[in-house]
DOVEX-967210 format. One line per field, with one value per residue (C-alpha): z, y, x negated. Coordinates in steps of 0.02 Angstrom, whole numbers, plus 50000, padded with zeros to 5 digits. Each point is the difference from the previous one (the first is absolute). Example, Ala and Ser with C-alpha at 12.3 -4.5 7.8 and 13.67 -1.06 7.14 Angstrom:
BEGIN
z <- (50390_49967)
y <- (49775_50172)
x <- (49385_49931)
//
This chain:
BEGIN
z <- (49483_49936_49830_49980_50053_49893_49844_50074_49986_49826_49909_50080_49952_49808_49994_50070_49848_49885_50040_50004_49827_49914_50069_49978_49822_49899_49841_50009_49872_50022_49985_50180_50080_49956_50106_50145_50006_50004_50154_50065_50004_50052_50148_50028_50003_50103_50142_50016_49998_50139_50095_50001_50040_50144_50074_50009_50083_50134_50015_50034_50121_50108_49987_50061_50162_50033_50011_50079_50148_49980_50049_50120_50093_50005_50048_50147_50093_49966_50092_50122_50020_50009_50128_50139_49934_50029_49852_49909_50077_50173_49915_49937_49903_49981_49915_50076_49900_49936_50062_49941_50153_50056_50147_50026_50149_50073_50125_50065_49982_49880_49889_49887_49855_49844_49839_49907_49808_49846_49866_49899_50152_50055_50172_50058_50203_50138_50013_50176_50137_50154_50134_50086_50132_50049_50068_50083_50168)
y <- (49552_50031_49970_50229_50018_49837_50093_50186_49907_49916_50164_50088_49875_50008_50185_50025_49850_50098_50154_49902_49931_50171_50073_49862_49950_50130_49894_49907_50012_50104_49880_49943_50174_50018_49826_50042_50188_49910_49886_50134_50100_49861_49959_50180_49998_49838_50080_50140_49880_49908_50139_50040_49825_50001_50177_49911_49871_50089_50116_49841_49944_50165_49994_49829_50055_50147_49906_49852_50145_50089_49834_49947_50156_49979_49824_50015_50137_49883_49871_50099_50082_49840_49909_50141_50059_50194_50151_50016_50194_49903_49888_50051_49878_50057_49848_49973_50057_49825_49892_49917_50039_50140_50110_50031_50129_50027_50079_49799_49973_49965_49849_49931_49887_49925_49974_49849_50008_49910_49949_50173_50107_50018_50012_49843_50026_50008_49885_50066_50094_50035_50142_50080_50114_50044_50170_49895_49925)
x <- (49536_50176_50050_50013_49821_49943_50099_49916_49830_50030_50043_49861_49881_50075_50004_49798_49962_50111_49895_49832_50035_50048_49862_49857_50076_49989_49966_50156_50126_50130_50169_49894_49964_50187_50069_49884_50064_50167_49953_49935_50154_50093_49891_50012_50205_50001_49885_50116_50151_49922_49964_50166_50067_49864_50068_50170_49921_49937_50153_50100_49894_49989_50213_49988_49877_50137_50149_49913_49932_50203_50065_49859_50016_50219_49964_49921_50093_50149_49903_49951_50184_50096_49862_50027_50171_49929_50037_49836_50016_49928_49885_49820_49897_49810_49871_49853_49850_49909_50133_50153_50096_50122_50003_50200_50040_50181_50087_50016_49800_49849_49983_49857_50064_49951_50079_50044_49959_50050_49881_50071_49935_50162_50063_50142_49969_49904_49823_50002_50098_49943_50041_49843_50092_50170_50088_50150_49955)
//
């Protein structure tokens, strides 16, 4: 649990007491009713303030996935480019559904490959390389 959904969770749990107590304590004095209305509003204003905060959040991270897929994607056609010096107009790179690896067809031949990963998901080379058939006898 992060320290935004532990905060969420606290000022949801003081606004239902907040409510609870105005409700259920209808013979308290007033000066009380008055500092619980208060929390309540508070709690109130801090749940939308979180929500807020927690929309960033998630904004950020969905920014983060494009670029990291931009740059993945750029990344490995300038693998691909500079391993069988070819324009990526003769190259086609298709995955393979459930796989990690590659199907690459040229005008030269097909290839299956794999692709090397740091621990931020982000391509740094090939894992594997290996040609299946060839057009040049």
């Amino acid at each position: 649990m992060t320290a935004l959904q532990f905060v969420t969770f606290l000022l949801l749990f003081i606004c239902i007491v907040s409510i609870a107590i105005i409700i259920i304590g209808s013979n308290l004095p007033e000066i009380a009713k008055i500092v619980v209305s208060v929390v309540m509003v508070g709690s109130f204003m801090g749940l939308m303030v979180c929500g807020y905060f927690q929309t960033i959040e998630q904004d950020q991270a969905v920014k983060q996935k494009n670029e990291r897929l931009t740059y993945n994607e750029k990344k490995r056609e300038e693998l691909v480019i500079e391993k069988l010096k070819l324009p990526i107009t003769d190259i086609l790179i298709e995955p393979v559904s459930k796989t990690e690896y590659y199907k690459v067809t040229t005008n030269t031949g097909v290839y299956k490959l794999a692709y090397a990963y740091d621990p931020n998901d982000r391509v740094i080379g090939f894992k594997e390389f290996k040609q299946i058939t060839s057009t040049i006898n």
